[in-house]
C-alpha positions, 0 to 999 in steps of 0.5 A: 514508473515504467508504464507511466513513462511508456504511456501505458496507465493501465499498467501502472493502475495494474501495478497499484492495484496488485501492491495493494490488494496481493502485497498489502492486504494479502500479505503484511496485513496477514502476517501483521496480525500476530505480531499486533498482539505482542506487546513488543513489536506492536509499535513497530509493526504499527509503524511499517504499517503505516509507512506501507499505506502511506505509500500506497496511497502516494501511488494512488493519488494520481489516479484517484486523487480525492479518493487517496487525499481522503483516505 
């Protein structure tokens, strides 16, 4: 919000870009792998995933709005 209140969309793209590729991806994800095959905190981590993308997708659209409304 900082950059897009300072006028500075290539910021707050930045900013996006770096949560979903080194936050996300890089991240969770490959942390989240292991405990997707345990039963038990399978349905959680589903969840925190979901809630992630969700996000991230919040973040994209308004820079991409077909893009994110698609995904």
């Amino acid at each position: 919000s900082r950059h897009m209140e300072a006028l500075e969309p290539h910021g707050a793209i930045a900013a996006v870009q770096h949560f979903w590729t080194r936050s996300f991806c890089d991240v969770f994800l490959e942390a989240a792998k292991g405990l997707l095959q345990d039963p038990v905190t399978a349905p959680e981590t589903r969840q925190t995933l979901l809630c992630c993308a969700d996000v991230g997708l919040r973040l994209l659209a308004p820079f991409a709005p077909f893009l994110s409304e698609e995904l």
